[in-house]
MMTF fields as JSON, N, C-alpha, C and O atoms, coordinates in Angstrom:
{
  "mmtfVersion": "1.0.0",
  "mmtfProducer": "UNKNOWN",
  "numBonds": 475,
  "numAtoms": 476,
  "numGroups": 119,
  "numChains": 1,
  "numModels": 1,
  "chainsPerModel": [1],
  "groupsPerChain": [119],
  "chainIdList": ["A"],
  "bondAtomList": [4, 2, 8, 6, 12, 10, 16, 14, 20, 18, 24, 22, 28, 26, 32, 30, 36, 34, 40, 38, 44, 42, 48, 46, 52, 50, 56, 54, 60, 58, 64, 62, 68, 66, 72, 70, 76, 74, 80, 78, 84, 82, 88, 86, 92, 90, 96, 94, 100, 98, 104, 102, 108, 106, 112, 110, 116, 114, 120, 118, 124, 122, 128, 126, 132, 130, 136, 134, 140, 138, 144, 142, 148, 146, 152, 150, 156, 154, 160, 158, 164, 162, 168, 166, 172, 170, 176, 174, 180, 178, 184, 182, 188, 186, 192, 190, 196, 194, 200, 198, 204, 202, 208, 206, 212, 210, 216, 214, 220, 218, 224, 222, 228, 226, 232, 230, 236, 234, 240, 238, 244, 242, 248, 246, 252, 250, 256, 254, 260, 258, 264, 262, 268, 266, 272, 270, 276, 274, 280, 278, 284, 282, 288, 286, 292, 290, 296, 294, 300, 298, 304, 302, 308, 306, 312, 310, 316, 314, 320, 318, 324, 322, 328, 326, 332, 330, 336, 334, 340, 338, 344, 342, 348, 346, 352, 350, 356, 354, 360, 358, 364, 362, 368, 366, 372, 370, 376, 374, 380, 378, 384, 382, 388, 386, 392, 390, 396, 394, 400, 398, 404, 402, 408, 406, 412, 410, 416, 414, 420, 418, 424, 422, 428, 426, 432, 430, 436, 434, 440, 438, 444, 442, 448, 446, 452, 450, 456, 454, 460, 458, 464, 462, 468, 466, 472, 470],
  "bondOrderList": [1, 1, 1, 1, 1, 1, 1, 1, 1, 1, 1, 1, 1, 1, 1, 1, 1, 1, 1, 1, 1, 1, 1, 1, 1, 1, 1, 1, 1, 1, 1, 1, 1, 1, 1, 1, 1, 1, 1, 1, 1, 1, 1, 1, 1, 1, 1, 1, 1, 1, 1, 1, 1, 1, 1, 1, 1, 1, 1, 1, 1, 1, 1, 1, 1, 1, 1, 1, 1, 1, 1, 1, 1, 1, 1, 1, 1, 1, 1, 1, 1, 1, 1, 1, 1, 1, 1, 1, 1, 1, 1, 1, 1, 1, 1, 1, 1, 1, 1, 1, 1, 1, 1, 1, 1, 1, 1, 1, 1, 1, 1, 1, 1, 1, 1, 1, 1, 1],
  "groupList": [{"groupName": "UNK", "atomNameList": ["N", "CA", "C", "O"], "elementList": ["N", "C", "C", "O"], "formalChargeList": [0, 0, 0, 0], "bondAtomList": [1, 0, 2, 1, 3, 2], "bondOrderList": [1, 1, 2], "singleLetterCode": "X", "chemCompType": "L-PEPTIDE LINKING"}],
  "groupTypeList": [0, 0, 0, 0, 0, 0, 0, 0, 0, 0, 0, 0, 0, 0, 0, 0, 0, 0, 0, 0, 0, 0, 0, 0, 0, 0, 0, 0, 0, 0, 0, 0, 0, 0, 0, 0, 0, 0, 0, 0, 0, 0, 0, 0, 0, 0, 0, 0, 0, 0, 0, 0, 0, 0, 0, 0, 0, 0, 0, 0, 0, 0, 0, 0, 0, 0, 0, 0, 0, 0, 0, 0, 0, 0, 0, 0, 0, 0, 0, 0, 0, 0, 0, 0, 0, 0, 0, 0, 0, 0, 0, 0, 0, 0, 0, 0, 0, 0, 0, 0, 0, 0, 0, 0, 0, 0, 0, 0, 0, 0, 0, 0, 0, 0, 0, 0, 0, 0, 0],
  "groupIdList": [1, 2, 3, 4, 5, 6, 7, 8, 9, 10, 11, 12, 13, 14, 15, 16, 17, 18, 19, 20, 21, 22, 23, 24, 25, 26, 27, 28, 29, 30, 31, 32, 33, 34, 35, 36, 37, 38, 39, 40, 41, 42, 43, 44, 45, 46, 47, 48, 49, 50, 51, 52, 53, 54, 55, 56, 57, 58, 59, 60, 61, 62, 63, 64, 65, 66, 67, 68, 69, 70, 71, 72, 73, 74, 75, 76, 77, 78, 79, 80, 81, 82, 83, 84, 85, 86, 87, 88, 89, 90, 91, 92, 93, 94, 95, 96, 97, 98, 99, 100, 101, 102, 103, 104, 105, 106, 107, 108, 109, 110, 111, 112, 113, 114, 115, 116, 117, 118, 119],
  "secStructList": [7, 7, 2, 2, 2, 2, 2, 2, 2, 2, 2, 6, 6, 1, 1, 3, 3, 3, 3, 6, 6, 3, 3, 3, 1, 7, 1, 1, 7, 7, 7, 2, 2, 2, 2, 2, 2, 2, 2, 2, 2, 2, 2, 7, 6, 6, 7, 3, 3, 3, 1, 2, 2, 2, 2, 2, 2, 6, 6, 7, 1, 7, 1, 1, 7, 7, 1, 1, 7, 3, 3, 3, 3, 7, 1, 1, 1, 7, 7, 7, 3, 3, 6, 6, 3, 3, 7, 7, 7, 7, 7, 1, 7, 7, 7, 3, 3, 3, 7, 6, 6, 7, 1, 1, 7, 3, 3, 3, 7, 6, 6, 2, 2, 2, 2, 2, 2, 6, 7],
  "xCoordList": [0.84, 0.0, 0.89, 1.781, 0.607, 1.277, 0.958, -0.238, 1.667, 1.316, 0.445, -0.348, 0.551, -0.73, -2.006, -2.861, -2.154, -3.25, -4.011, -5.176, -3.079, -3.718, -3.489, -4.098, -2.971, -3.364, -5.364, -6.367, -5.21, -6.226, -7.512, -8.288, -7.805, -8.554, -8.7, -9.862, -7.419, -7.772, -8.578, -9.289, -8.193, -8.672, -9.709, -10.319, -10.332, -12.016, -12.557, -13.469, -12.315, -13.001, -13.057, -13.262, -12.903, -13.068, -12.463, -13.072, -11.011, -10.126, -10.243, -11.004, -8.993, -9.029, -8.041, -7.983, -7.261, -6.068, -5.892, -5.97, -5.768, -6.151, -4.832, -4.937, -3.572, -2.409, -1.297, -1.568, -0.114, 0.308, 1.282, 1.964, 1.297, 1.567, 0.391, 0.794, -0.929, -2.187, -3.021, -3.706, -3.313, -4.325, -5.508, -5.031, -7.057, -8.02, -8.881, -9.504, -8.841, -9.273, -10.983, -11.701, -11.395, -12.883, -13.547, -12.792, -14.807, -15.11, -15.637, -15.571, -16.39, -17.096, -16.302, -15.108, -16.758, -16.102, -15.25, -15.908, -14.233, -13.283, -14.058, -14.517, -14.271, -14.52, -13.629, -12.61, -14.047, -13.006, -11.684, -10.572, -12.105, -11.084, -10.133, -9.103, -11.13, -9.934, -8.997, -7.897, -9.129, -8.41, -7.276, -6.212, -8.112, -6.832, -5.732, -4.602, -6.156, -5.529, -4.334, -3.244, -4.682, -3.82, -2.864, -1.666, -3.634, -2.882, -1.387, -0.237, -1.841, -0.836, 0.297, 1.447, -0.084, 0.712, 1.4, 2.624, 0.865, 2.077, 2.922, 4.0, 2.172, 3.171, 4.389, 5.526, 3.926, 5.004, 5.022, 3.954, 6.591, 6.383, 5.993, 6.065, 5.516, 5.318, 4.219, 4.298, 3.376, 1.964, 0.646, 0.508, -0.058, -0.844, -2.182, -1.916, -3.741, -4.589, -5.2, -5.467, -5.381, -5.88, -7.035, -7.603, -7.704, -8.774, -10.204, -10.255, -11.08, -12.608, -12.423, -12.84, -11.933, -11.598, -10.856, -11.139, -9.986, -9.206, -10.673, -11.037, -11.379, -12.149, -13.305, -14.05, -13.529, -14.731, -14.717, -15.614, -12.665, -12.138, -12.729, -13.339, -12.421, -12.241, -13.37, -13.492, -14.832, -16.337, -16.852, -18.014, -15.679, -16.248, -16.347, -15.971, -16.735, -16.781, -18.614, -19.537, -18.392, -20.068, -20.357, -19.56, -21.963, -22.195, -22.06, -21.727, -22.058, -21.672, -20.259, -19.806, -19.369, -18.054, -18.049, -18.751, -16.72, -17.144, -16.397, -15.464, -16.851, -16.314, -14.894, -14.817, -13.539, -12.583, -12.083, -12.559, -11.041, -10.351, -9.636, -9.507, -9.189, -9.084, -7.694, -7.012, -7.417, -6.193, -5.332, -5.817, -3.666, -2.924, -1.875, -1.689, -0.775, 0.157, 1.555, 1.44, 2.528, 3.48, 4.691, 4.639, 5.967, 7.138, 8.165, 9.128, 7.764, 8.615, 8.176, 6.947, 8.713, 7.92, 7.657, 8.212, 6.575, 5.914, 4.708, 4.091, 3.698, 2.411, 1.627, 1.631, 1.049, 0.319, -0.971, -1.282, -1.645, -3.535, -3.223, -3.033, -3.307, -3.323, -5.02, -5.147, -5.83, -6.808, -8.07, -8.993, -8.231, -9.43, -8.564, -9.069, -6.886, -6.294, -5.464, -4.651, -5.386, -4.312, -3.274, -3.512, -1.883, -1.04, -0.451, -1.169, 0.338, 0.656, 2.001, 2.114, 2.764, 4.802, 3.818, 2.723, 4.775, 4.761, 5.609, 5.699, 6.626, 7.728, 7.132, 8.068, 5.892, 5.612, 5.301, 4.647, 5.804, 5.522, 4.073, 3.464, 3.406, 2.61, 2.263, 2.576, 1.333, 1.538, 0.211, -0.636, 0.094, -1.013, -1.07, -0.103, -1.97, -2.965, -2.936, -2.705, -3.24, -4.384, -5.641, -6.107, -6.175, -7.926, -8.214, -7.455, -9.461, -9.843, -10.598, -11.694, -10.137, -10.575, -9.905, -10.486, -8.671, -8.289, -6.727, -6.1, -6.334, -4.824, -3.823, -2.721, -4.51, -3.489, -3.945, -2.837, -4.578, -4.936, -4.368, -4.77, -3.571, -3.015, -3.661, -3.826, -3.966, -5.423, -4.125, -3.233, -4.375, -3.392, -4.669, -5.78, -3.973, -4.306, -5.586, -5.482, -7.159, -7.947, -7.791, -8.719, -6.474, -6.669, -6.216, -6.544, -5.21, -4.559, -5.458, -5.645, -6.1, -7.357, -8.66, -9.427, -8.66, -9.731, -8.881, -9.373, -7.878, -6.884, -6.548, -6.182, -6.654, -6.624, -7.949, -8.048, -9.02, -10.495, -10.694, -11.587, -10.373, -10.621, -9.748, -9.951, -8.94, -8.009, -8.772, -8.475],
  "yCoordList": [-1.169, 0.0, 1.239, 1.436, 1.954, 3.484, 4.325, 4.267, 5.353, 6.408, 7.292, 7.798, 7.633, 8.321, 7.821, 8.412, 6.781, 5.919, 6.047, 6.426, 5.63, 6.024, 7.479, 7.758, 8.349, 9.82, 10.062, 10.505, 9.67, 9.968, 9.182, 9.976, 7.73, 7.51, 7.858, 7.833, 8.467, 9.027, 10.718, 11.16, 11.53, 12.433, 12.335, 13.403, 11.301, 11.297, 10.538, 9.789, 10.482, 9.712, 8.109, 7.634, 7.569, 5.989, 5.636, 5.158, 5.981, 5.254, 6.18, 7.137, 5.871, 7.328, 6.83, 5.606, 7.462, 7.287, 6.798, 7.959, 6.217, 5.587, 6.097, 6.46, 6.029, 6.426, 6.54, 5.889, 7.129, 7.304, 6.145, 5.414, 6.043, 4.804, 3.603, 2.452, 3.797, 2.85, 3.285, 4.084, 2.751, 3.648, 2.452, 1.319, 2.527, 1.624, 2.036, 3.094, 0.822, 0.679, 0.922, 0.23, 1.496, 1.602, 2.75, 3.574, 3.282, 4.49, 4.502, 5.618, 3.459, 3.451, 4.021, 4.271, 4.184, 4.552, 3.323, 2.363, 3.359, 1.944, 1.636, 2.504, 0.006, -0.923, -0.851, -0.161, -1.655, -1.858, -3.02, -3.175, -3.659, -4.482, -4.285, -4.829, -2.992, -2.237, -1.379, -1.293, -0.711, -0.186, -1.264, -1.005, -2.439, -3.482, -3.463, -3.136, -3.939, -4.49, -3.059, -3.323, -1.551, -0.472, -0.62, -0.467, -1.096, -1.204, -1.972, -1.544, -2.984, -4.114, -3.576, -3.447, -3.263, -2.742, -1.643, -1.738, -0.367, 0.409, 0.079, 0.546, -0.856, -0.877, -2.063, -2.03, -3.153, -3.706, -4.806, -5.39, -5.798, -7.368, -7.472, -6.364, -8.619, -9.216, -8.043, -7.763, -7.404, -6.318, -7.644, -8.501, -7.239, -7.743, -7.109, -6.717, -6.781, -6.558, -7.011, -8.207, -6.455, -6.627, -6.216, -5.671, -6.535, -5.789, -6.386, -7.484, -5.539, -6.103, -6.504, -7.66, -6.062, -6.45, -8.534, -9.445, -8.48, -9.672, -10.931, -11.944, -10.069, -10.939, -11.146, -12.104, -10.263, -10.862, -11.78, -12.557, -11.672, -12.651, -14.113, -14.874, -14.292, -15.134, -15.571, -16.68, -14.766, -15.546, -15.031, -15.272, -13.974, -13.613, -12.335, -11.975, -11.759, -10.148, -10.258, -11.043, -8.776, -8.324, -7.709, -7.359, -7.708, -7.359, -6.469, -6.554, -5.085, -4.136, -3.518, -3.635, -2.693, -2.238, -0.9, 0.082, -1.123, 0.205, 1.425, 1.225, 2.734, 3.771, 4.239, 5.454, 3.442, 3.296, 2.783, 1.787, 3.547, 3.11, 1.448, 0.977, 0.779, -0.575, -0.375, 0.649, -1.407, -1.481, -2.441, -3.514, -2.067, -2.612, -2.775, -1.651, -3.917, -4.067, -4.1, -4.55, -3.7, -3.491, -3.984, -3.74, -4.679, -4.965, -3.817, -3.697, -2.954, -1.823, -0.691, -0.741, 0.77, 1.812, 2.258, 1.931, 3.164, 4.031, 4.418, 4.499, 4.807, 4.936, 6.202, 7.384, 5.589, 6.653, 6.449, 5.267, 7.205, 7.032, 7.786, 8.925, 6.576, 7.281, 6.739, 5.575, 7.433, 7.366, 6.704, 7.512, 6.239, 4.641, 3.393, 2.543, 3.704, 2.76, 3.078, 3.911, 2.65, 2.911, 1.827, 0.619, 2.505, 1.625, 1.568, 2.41, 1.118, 0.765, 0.061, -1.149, 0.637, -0.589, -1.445, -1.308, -2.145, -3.427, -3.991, -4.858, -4.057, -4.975, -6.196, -6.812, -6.784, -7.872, -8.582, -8.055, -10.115, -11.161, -11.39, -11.536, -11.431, -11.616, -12.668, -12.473, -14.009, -14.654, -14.634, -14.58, -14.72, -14.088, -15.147, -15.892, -15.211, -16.266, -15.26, -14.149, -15.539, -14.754, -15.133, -16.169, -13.535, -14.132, -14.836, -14.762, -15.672, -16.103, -15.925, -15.367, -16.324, -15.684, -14.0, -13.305, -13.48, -12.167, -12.491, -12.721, -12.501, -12.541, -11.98, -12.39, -10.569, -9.432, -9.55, -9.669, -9.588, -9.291, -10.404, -11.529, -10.332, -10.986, -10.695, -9.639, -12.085, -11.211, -11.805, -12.593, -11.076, -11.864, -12.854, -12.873, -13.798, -14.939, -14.287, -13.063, -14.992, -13.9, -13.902, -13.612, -14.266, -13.66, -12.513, -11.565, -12.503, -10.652, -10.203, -9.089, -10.417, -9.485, -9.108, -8.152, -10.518, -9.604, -8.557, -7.47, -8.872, -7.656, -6.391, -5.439, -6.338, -5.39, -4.398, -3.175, -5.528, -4.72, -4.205, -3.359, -4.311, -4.22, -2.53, -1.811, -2.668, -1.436, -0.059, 1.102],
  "zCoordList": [0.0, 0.0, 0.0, 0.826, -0.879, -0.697, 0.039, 0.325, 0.637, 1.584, 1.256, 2.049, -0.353, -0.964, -1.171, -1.83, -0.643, -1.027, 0.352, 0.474, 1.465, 2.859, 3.136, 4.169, 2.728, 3.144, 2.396, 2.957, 1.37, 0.507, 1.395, 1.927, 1.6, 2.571, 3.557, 3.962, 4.662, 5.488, 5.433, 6.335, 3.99, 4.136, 3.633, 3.596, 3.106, 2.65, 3.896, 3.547, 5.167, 5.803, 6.086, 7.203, 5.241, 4.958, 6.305, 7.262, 6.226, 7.424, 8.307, 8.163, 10.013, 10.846, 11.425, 11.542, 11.812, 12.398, 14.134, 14.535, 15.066, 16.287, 17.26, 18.431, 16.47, 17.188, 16.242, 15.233, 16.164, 15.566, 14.859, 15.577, 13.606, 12.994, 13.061, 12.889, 13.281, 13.406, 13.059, 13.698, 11.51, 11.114, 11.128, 11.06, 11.209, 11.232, 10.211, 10.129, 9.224, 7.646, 7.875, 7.153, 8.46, 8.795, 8.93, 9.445, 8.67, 9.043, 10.058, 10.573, 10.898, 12.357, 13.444, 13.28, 14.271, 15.536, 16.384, 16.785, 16.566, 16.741, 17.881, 18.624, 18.092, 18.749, 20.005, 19.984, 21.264, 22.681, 21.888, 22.394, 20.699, 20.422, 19.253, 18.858, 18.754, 17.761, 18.51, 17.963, 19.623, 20.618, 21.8, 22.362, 21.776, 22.562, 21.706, 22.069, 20.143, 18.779, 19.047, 19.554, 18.645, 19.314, 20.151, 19.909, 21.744, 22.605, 22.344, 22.246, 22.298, 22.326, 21.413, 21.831, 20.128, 19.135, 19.711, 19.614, 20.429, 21.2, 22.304, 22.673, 22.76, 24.053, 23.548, 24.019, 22.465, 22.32, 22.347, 22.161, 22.66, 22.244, 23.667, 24.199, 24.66, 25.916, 26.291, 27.487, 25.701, 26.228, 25.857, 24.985, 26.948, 27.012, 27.556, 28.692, 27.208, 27.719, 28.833, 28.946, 29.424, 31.228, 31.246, 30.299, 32.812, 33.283, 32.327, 31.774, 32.326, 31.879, 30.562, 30.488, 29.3, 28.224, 28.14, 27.361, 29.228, 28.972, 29.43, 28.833, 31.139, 31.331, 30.435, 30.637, 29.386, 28.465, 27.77, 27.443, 27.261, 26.426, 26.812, 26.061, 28.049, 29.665, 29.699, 30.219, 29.076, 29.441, 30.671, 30.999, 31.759, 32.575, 32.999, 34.114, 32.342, 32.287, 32.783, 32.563, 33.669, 33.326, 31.825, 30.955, 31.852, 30.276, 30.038, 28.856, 30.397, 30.014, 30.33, 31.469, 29.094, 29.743, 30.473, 30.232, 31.816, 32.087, 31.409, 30.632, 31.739, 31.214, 31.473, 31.655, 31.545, 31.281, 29.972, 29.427, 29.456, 28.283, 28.887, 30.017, 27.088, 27.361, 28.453, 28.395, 29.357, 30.166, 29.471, 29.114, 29.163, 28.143, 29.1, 29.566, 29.853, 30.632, 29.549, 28.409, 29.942, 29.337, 29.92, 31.126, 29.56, 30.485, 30.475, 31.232, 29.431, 29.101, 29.017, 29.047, 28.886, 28.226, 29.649, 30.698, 29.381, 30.17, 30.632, 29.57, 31.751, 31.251, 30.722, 31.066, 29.889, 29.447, 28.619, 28.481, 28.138, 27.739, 25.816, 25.389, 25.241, 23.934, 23.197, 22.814, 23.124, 22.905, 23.42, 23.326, 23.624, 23.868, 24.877, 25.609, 24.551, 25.716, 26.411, 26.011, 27.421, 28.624, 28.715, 28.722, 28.798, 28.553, 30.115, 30.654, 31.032, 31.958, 32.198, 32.008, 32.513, 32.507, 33.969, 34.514, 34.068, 35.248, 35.437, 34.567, 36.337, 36.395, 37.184, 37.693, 37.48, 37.899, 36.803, 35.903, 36.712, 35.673, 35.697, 36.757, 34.327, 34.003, 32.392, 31.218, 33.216, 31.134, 31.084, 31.975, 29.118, 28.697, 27.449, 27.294, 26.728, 25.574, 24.869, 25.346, 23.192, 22.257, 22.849, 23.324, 22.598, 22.948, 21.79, 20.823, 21.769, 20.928, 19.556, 19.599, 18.419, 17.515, 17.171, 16.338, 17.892, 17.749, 17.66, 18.694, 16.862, 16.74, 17.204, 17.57, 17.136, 17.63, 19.051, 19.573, 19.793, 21.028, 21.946, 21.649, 22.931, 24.036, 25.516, 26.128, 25.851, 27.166, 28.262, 27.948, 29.785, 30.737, 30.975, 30.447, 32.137, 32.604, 33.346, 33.424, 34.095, 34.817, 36.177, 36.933, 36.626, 38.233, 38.144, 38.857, 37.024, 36.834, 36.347, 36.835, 35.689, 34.904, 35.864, 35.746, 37.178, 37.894, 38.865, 39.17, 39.217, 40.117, 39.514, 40.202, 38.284, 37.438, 37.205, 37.298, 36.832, 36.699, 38.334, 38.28, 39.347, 39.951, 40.924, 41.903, 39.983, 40.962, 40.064, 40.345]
}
């Protein structure tokens, strides 16, 4: 794909940009899992999504999300809120799965994910 090709979708709308270097091929308003898909991608290799997002993965989320951006754990980096997700360093070990059916998305295990939804 050329850069003129995605400037041009992005300036007609089609696509929209989510963070810098992530652009989302869609015109809707990004999803909690187009924003994990984000997450993970900024914070890096060993990031993983936490908190209510990982537990929905998990089957055990309540049904509705709450009004927090997605929570994204990181082994590196720094924290900070770039759009729709919150990224978070951690020097405590944490292992994590693809959720299912989502490639890009890495959920932690759910005792971290309920200690997480929970702080």
């Amino acid at each position: 794909m050329t850069s003129a090709r995605m400037r041009t979708e992005l300036r007609r709308g089609n696509w929209q940009r989510l963070a810098q270097g992530i652009v989302l091929t869609d015109a809707h308003p990004p999803t909690r899992d187009d924003w994990a898909e984000a997450g993970v991608l900024l914070a890096g290799a060993g990031s993983a999504v936490s908190g209510w997002d990982a537990l929905r993965h998990h089957g055990i989320a309540p049904a509705s999300p709450p009004p927090v951006p997605v929570f994204v754990l990181a082994p590196r980096g720094g924290i900070r809120t770039v759009g729709g997700v919150h990224i978070r360093r951690t020097s405590r070990p944490f292992t994590f799965r693809f959720a299912p059916g989502r490639r890009l998305i890495r959920i932690v295990q759910p005792a971290r994910a309920v200690a997480d939804a929970a702080l």
